[in-house]
LUMLUM-377118 format. One record per residue (C-alpha): residue in one letter; y, x, z. Coordinates in Angstrom, 1 decimal. Layout:
% residues N
TIKE  aa      c2      c1      c3
TIKE   a       Y       X       Z
...
% end
This chain:
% residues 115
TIKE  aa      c2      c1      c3
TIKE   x   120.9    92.4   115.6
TIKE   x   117.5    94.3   115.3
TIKE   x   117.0    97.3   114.0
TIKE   x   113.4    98.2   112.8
TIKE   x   112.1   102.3   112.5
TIKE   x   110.0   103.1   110.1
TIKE   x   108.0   106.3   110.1
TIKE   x   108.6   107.4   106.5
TIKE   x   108.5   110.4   104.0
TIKE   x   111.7   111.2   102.9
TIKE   x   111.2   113.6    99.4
TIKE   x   113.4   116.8    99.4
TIKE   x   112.6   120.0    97.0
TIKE   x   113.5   119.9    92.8
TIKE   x   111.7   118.4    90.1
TIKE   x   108.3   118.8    90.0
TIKE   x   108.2   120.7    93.5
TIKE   x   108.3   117.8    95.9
TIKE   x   108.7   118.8    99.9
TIKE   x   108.6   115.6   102.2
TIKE   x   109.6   115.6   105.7
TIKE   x   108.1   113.2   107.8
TIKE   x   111.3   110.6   109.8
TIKE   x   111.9   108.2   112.1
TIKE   x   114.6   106.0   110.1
TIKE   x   116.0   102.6   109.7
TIKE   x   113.9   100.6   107.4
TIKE   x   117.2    99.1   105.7
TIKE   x   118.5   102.8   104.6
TIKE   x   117.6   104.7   101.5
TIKE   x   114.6   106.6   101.3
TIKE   x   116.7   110.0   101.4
TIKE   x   119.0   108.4   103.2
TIKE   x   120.2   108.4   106.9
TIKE   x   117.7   109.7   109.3
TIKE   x   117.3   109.3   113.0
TIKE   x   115.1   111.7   114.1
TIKE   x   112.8   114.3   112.2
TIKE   x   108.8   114.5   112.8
TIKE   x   107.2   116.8   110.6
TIKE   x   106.7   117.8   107.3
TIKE   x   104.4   117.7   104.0
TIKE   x   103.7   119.7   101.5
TIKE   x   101.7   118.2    98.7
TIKE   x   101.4   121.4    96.6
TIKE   x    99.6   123.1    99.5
TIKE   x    96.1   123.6    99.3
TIKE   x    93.9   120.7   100.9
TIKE   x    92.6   122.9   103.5
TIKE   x    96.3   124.9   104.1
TIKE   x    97.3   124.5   107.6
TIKE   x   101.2   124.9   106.3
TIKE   x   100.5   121.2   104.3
TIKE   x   101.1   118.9   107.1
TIKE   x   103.0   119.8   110.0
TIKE   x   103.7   117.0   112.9
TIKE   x   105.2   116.6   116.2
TIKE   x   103.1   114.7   118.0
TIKE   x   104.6   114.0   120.8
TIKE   x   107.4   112.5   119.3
TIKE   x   105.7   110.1   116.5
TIKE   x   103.7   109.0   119.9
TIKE   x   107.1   108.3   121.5
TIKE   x   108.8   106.7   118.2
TIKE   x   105.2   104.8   118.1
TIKE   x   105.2   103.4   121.4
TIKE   x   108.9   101.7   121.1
TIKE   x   107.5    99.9   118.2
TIKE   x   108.1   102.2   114.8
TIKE   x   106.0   101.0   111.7
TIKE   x   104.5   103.4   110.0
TIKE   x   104.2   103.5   106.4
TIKE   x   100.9   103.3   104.3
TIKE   x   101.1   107.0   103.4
TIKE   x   102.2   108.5   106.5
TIKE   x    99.5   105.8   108.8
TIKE   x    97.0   107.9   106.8
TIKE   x    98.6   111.3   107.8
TIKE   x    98.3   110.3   111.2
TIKE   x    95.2   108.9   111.2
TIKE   x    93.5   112.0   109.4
TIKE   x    95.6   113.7   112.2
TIKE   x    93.7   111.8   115.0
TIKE   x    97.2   110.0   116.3
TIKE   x    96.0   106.4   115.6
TIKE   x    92.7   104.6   115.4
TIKE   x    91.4   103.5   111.4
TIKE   x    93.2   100.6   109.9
TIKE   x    90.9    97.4   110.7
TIKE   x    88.9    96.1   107.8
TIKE   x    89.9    92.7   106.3
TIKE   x    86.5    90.3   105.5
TIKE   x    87.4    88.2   102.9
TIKE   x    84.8    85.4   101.2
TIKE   x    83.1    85.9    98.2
TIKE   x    85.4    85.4    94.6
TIKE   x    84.0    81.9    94.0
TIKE   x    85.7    80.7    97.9
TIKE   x    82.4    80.5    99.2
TIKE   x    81.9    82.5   102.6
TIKE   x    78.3    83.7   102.7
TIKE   x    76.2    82.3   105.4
TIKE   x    73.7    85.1   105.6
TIKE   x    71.4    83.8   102.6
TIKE   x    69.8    86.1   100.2
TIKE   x    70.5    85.9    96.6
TIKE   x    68.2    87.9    94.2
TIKE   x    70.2    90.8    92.3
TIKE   x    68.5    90.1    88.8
TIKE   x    68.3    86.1    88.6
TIKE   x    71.6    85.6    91.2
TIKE   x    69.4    82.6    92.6
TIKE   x    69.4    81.8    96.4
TIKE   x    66.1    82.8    98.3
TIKE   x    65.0    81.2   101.2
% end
């Protein structure tokens, strides 16, 4: 039996007022569900530049991090706006015919090949 952390939001406040505190829980419960540990905070209706939006404890998403937690989409970009994690690698994919591009030019007006 494996149990896998997720680094999630978890949405507290009323309608149309949401508060999210940032948790260390088991992917399998519900989002407002059981927690196991508490990291931090976010407010979306403070201003972009508020320090009061987004409150952290670093240490501890570090710790939750390093025994193999998966962050979410939206809380990998809260840490890595934060500075806690390196960007998200880029995925190269081919061109939408299938073709991969093997450095040639092609002309933006006709779309021919140059040589």
């Amino acid at each position: 039996f494996s149990m896998t952390v997720k680094i999630r939001l978890a949405r507290f406040g009323c309608k149309h007022r949401p508060f999210y505190r940032v948790v260390a829980a088991d992917d399998k419960s519900r989002r407002d569900g059981k927690q196991i540990e508490v990291l931090g905070f976010y407010d979306p209706l403070q201003g972009k530049e508020d320090a009061n939006r987004v409150s952290l404890k670093f240490d501890r998403i570090k710790y939750w991090l390093s025994v193999g937690a998966q962050p979410t989409d939206s809380v990998e970009n809260m840490l890595f706006r934060a500075g806690l994690i390196p960007p998200k690698s880029m995925v190269v994919r081919g061109s939408k015919n299938g073709q991969q591009s093997t450095n040639q030019h092609v002309s933006p007006i006709t779309g021919e090949i140059l040589n």
